[in-house]
VOBA-898773 format. One record per residue (C-alpha): residue number from 0; residue in three letters; x, y, z. Coordinates in steps of 0.1 Angstrom, whole numbers, padded with zeros to 4 digits. Layout:
residues N
@nr NUM, rest Ala, east X, north Y, up Z
...
This chain:
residues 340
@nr 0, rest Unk, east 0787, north 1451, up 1420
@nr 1, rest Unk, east 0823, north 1459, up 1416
@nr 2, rest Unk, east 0829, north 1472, up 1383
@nr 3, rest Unk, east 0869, north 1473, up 1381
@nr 4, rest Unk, east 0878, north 1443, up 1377
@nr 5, rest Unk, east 0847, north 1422, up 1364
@nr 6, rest Unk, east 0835, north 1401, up 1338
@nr 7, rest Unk, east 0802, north 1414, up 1314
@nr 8, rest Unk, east 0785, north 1381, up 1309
@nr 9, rest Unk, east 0747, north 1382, up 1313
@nr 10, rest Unk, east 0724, north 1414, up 1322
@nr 11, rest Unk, east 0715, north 1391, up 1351
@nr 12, rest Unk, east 0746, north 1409, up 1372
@nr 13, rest Unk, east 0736, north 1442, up 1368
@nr 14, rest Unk, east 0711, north 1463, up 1400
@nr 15, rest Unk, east 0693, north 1502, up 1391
@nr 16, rest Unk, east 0726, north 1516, up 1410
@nr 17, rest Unk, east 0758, north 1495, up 1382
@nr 18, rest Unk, east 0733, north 1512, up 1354
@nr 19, rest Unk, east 0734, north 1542, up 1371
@nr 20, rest Unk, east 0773, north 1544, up 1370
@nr 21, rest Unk, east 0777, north 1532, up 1338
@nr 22, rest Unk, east 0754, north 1554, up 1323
@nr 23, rest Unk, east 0767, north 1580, up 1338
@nr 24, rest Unk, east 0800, north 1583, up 1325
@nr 25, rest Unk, east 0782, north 1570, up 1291
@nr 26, rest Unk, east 0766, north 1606, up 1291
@nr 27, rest Unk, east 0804, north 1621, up 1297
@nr 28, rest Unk, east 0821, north 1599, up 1268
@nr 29, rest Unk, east 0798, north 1613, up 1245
@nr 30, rest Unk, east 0822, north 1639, up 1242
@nr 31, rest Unk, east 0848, north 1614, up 1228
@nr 32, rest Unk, east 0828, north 1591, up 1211
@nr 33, rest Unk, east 0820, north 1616, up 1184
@nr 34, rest Unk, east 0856, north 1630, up 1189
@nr 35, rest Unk, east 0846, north 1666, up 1203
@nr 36, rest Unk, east 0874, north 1660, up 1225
@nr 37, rest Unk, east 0903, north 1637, up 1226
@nr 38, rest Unk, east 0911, north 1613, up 1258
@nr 39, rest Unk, east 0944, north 1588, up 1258
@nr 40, rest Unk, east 0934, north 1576, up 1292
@nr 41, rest Unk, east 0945, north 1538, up 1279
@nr 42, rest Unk, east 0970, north 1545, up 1260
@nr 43, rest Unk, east 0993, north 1515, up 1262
@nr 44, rest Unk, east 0965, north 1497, up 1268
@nr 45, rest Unk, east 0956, north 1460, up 1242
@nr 46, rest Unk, east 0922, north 1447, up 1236
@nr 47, rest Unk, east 0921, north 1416, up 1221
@nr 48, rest Unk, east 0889, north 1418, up 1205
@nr 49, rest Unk, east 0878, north 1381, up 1195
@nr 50, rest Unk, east 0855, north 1377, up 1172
@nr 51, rest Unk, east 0846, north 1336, up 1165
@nr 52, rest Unk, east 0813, north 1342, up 1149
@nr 53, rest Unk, east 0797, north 1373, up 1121
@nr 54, rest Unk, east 0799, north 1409, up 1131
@nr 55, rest Unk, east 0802, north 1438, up 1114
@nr 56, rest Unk, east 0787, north 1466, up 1136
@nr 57, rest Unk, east 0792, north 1455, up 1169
@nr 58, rest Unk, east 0828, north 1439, up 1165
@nr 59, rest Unk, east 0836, north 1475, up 1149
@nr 60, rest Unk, east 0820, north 1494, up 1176
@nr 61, rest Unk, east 0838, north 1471, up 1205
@nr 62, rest Unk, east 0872, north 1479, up 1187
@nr 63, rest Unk, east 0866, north 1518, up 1180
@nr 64, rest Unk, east 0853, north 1523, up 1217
@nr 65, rest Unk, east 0884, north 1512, up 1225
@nr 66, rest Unk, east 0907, north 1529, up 1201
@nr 67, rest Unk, east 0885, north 1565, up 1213
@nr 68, rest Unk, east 0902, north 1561, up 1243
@nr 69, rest Unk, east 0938, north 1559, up 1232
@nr 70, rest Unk, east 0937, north 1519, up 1233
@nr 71, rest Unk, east 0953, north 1495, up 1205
@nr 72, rest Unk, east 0927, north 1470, up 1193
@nr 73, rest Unk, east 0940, north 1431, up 1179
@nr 74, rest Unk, east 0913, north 1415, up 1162
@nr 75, rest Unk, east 0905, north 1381, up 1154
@nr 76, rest Unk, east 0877, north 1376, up 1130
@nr 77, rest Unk, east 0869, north 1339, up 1125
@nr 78, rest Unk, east 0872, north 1303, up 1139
@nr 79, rest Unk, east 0893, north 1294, up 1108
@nr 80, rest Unk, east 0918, north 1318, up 1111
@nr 81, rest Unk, east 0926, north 1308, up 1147
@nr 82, rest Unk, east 0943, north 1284, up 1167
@nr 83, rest Unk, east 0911, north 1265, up 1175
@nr 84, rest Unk, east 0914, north 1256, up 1139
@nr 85, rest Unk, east 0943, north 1239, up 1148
@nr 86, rest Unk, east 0926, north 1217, up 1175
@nr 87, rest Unk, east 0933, north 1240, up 1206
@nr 88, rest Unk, east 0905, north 1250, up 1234
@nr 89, rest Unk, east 0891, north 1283, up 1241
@nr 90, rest Unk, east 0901, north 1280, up 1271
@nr 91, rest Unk, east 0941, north 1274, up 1260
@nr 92, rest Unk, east 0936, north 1305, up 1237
@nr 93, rest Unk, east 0921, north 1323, up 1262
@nr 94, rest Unk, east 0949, north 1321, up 1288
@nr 95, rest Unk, east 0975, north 1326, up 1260
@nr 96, rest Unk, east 0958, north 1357, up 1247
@nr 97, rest Unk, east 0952, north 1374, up 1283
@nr 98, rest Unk, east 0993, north 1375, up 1285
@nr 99, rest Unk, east 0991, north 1398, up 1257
@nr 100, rest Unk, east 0959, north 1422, up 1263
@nr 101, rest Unk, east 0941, north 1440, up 1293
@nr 102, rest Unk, east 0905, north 1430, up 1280
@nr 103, rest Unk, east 0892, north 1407, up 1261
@nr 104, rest Unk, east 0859, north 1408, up 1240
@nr 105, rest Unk, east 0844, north 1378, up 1229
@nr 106, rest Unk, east 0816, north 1366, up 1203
@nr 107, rest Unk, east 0813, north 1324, up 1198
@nr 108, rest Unk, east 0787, north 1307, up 1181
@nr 109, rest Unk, east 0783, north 1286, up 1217
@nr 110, rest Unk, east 0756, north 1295, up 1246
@nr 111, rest Unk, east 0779, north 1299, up 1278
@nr 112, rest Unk, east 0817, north 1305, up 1257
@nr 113, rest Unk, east 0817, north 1341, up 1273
@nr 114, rest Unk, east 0819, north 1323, up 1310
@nr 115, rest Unk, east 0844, north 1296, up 1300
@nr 116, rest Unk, east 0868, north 1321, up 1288
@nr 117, rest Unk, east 0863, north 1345, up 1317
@nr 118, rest Unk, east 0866, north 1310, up 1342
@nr 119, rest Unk, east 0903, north 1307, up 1321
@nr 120, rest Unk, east 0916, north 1344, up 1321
@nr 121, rest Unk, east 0926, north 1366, up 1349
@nr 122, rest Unk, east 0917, north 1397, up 1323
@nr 123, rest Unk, east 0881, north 1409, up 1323
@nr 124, rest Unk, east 0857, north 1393, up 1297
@nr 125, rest Unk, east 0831, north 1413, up 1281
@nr 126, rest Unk, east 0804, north 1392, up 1257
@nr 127, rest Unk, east 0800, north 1400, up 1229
@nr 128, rest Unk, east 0770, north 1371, up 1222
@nr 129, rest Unk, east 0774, north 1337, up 1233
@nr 130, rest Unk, east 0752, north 1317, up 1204
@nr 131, rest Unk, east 0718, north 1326, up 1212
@nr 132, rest Unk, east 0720, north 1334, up 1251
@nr 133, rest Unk, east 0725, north 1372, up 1256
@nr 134, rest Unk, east 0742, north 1400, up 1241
@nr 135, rest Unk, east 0747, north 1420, up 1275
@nr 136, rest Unk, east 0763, north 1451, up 1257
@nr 137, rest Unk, east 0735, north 1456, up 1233
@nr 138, rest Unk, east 0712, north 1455, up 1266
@nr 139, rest Unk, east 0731, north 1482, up 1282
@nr 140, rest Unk, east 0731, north 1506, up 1251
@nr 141, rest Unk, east 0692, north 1501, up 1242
@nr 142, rest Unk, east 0684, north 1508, up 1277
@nr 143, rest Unk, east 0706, north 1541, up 1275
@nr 144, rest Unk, east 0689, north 1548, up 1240
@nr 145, rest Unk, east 0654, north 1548, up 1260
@nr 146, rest Unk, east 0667, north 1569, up 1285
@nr 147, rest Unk, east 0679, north 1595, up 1258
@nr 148, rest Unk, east 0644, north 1593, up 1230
@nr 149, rest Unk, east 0622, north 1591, up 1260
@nr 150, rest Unk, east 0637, north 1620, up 1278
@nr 151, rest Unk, east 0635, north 1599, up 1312
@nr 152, rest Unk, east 0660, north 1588, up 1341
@nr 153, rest Unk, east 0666, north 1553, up 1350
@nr 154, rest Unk, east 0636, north 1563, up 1379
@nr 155, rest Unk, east 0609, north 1567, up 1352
@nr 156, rest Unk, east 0615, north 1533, up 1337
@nr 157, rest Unk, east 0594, north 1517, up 1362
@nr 158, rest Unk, east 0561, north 1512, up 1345
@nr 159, rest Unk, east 0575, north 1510, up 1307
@nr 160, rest Unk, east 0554, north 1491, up 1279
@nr 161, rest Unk, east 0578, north 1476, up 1258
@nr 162, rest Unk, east 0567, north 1451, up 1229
@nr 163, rest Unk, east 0593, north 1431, up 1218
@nr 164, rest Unk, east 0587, north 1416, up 1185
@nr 165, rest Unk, east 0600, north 1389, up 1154
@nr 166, rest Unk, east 0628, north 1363, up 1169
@nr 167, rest Unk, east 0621, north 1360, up 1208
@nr 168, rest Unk, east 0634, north 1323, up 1211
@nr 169, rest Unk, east 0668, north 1326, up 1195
@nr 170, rest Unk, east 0676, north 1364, up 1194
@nr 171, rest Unk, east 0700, north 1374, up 1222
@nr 172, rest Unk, east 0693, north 1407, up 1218
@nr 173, rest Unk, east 0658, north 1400, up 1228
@nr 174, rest Unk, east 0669, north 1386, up 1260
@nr 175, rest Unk, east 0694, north 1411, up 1269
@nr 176, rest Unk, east 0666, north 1438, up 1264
@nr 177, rest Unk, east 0640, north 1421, up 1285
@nr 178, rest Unk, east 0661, north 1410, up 1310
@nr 179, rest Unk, east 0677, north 1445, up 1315
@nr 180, rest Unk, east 0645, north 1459, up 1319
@nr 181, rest Unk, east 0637, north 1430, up 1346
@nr 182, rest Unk, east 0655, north 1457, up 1372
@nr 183, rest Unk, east 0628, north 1479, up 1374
@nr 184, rest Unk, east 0597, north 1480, up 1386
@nr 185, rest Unk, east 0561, north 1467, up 1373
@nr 186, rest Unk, east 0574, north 1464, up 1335
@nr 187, rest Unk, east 0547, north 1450, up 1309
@nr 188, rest Unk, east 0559, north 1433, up 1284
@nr 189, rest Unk, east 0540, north 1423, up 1249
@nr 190, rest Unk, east 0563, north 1392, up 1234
@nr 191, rest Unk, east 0552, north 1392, up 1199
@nr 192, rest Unk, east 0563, north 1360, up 1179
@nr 193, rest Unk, east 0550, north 1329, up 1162
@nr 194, rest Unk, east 0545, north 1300, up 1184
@nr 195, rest Unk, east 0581, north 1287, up 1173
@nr 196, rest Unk, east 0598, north 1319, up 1182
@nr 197, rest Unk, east 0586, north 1329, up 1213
@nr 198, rest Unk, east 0604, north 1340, up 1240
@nr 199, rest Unk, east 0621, north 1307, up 1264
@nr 200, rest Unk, east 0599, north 1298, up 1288
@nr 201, rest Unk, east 0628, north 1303, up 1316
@nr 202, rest Unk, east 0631, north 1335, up 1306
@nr 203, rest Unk, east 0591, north 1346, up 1310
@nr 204, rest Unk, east 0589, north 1326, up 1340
@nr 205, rest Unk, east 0623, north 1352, up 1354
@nr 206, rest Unk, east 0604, north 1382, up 1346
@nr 207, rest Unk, east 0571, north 1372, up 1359
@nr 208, rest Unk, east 0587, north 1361, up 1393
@nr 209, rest Unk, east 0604, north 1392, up 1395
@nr 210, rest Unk, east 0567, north 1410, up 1396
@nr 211, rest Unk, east 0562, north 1422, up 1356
@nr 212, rest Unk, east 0532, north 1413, up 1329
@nr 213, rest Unk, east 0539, north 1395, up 1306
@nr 214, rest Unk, east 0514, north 1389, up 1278
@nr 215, rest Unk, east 0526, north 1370, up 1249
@nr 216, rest Unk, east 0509, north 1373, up 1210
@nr 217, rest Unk, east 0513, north 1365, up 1181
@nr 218, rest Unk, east 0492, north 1396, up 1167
@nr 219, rest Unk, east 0519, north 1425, up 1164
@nr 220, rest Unk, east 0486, north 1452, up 1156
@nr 221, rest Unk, east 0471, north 1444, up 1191
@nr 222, rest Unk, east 0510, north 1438, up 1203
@nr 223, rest Unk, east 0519, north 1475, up 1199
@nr 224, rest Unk, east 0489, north 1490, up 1212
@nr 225, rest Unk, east 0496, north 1516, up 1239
@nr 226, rest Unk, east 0534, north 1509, up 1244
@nr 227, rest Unk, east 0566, north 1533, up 1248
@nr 228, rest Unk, east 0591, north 1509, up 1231
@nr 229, rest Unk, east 0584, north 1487, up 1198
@nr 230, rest Unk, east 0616, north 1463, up 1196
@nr 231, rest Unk, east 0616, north 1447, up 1168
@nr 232, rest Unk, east 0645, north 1420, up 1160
@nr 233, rest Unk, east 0652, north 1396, up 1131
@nr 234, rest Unk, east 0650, north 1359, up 1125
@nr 235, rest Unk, east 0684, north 1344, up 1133
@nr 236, rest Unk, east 0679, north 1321, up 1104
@nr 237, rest Unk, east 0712, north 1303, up 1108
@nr 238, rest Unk, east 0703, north 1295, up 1143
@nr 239, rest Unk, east 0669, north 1274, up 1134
@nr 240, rest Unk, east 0668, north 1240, up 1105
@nr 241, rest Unk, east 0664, north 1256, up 1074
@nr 242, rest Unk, east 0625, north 1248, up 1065
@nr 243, rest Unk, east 0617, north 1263, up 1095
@nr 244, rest Unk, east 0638, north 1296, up 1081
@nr 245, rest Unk, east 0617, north 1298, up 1055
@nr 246, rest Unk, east 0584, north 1290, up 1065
@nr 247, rest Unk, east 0591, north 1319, up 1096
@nr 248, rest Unk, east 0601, north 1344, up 1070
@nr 249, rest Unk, east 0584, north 1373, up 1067
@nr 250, rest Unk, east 0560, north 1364, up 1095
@nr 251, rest Unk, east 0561, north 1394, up 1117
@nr 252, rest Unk, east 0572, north 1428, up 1097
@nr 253, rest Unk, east 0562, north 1466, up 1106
@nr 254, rest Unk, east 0554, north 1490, up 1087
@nr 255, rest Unk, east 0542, north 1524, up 1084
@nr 256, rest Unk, east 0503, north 1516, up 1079
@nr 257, rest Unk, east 0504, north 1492, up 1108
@nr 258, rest Unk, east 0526, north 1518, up 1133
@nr 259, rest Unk, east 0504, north 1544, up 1124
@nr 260, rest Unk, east 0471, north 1526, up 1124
@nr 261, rest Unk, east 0481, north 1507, up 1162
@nr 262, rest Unk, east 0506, north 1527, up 1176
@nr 263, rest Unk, east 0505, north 1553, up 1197
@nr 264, rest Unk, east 0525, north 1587, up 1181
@nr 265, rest Unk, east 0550, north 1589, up 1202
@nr 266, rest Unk, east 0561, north 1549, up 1202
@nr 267, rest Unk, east 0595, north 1545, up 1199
@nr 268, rest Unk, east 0609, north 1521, up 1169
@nr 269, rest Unk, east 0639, north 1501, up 1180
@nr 270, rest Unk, east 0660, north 1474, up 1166
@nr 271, rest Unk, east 0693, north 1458, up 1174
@nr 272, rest Unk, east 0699, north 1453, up 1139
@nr 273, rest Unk, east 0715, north 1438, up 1114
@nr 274, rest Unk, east 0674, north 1445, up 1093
@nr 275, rest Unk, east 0672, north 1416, up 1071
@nr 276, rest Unk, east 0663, north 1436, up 1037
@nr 277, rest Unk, east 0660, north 1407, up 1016
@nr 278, rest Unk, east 0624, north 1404, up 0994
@nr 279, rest Unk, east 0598, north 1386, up 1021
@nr 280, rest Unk, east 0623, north 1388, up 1053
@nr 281, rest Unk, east 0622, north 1427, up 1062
@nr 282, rest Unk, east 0608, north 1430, up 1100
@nr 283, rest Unk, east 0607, north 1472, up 1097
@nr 284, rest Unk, east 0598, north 1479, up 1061
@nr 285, rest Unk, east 0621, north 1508, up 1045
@nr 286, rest Unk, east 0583, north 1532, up 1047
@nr 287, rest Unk, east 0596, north 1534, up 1087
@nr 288, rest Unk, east 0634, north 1545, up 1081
@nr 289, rest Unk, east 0629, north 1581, up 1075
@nr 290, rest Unk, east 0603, north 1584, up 1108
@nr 291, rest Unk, east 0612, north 1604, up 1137
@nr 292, rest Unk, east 0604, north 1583, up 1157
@nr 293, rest Unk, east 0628, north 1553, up 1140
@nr 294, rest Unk, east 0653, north 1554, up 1166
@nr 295, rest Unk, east 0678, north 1526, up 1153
@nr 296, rest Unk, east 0703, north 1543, up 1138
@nr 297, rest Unk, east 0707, north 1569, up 1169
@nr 298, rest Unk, east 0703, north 1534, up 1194
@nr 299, rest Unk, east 0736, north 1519, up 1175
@nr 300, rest Unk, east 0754, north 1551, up 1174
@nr 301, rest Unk, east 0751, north 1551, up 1215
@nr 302, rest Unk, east 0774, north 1516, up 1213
@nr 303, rest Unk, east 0804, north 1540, up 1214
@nr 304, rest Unk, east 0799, north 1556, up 1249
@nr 305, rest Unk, east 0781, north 1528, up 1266
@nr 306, rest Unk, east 0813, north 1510, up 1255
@nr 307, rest Unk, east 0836, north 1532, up 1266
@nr 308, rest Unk, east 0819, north 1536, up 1297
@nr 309, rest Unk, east 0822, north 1502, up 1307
@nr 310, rest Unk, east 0857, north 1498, up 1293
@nr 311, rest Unk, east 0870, north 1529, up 1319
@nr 312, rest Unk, east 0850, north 1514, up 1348
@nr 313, rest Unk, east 0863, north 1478, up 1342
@nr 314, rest Unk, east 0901, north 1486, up 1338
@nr 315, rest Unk, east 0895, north 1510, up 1367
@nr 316, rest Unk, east 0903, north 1548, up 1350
@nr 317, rest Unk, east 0870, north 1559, up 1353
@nr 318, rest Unk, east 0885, north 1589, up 1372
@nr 319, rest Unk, east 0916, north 1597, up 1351
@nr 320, rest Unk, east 0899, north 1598, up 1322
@nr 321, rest Unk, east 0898, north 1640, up 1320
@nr 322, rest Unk, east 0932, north 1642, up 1328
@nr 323, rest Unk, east 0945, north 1634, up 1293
@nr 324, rest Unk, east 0919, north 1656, up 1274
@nr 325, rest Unk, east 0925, north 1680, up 1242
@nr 326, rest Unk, east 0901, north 1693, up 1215
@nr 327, rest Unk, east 0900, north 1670, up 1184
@nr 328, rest Unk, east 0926, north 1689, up 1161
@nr 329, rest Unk, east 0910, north 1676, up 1129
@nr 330, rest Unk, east 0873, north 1683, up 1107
@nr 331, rest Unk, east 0845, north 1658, up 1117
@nr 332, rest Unk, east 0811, north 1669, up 1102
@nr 333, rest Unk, east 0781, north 1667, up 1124
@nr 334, rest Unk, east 0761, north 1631, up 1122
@nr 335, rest Unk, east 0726, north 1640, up 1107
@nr 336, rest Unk, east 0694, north 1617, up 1102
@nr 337, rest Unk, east 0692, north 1622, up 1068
@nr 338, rest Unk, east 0679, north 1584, up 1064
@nr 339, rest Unk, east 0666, north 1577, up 1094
């Protein structure tokens, strides 16, 4: 596809050769995502980063990506505080915000939001999770954080074991990751989740016609047997009737006996987070956080230059971005995994 320009709505749009450029200049932003080296290649540049449902990490990691490349960042942070308040559509605040911005980022509690705003602004849309349909971002950066723990290029992907475990039916995440994966070749999948959070049935039926295994459980020991990748995501309680929440809680956890008892040694431990650490509801228990192999910490970190990436490609500066370079002129300490 042609990346200046476009919308990021749905991992759907994506073939091996988009992930190729985009990861790509991912690697080079590294650089200037942990501020090695400074780039103003959008300076003057406005994203207005709208934010109609919870965030914390990826609503800051949208805005700093952006702000690491010499861009200004207007955030909205809430429904309420907006003019939909007031009775106006998305669509209406859509078009009045693109005549003051260059991109827009959106998160709304709403399956589909993401293409009605992009369908009402000439700007390009990036979603940032529409309800529980996909969080194509997220996709992107956990396939790149595979790519980096597994030491592999987008070539060895084809054949991955990936277990994907906890909220399958309402977790975007979750979708994003398996659909991502969808693009290469002869993928097995393990969907680990109670009967009333397993994965969509649209969704299996996609990966299955595009030629992968699928084999869904509700056992997470015999799930993550002999797999690269463990994914493990979180119940999005406010997403399901609140009996349900609770009866689901707790259901499917990991933990360090399990991993080590099932697992093979080298398994990877990812999770899109936030972990729910309340008593009962924790789906990696805290025994996991300082393994080497708990990758969750170093997956969110690699937001920042999958972000960027796809910010330089979409507003078309992927090739000016060196031109504006200097060293970082002030004190950073290096990032360590001190609790990870």
């Amino acid at each position: 596809m042609e990346l200046r320009g476009s919308d990021i709505l749905t991992m759907d749009q994506f073939d091996r050769e988009d992930l190729r450029r985009i990861f790509d200049t991912a690697a080079e932003m590294e650089v200037y995502a942990s501020r090695q080296k400074m780039t103003r290649v959008l300076e003057g540049a406005v994203l207005a980063n709208l934010f109609f449902s919870s965030s914390t990490r990826s609503r800051i990691s949208f805005g700093s990506a952006f702000n690491r490349l010499g861009g200004a960042v207007r955030d909205t942070t809430s429904i309420d505080e907006s003019s939909i308040a007031k009775g106006e559509s998305l669509e209406a605040t859509a078009r009045v915000v693109s005549g003051y911005s260059d991109a827009i980022v959106l998160r709304y509690p709403e399956e589909d939001a993401a293409k009605m705003v992009a369908d009402a602004s000439p700007l390009p849309v990036i979603n940032g999770g529409d309800g529980s349909n996909e969080h194509p971002t997220q996709g992107l950066l956990d396939i790149f954080t595979i790519l980096k723990e597994r030491k592999m290029s987008l070539d060895d992907l084809d054949g991955l074991v990936v277990a994907v475990g906890g909220d399958l039916k309402y977790g975007r995440a979750a979708h994003s990751i398996v659909k991502g994966l969808s693009i290469f070749r002869n993928i097995c999948y393990k969907l680990i989740a109670t009967d009333e959070l397993q994965m969509p049935d649209k969704i299996v039926e996609l990966l299955r016609n595009r030629g992968h295994q699928v084999l869904q459980t509700s056992d997470l020991s015999e799930g993550i047997k002999d797999v690269d990748i463990v994914y493990m995501t979180r119940n999005q309680e406010d997403r399901m009737p609140r009996e349900l929440a609770t009866h689901l809680r707790g259901k499917i956890f990991l933990d360090r006996r399990t991993y080590e008892r099932y697992a093979r040694p080298d398994t990877t431990i990812m999770h899109p987070l936030p972990i729910d650490i309340r008593p009962g509801a924790q789906e990696i228990k805290p025994d996991l956080y300082d393994h080497p192999n708990f990758a969750v910490y170093r997956q969110t970190d690699n937001g920042m230059p999958v972000r960027m990436s796809i910010y330089v490609h979409l507003l078309g500066v992927v090739d000016r971005v060196h031109d504006t370079v200097r060293d970082a002129f002030w004190f950073r300490p290096d990032r360590t995994d001190s609790h990870r």
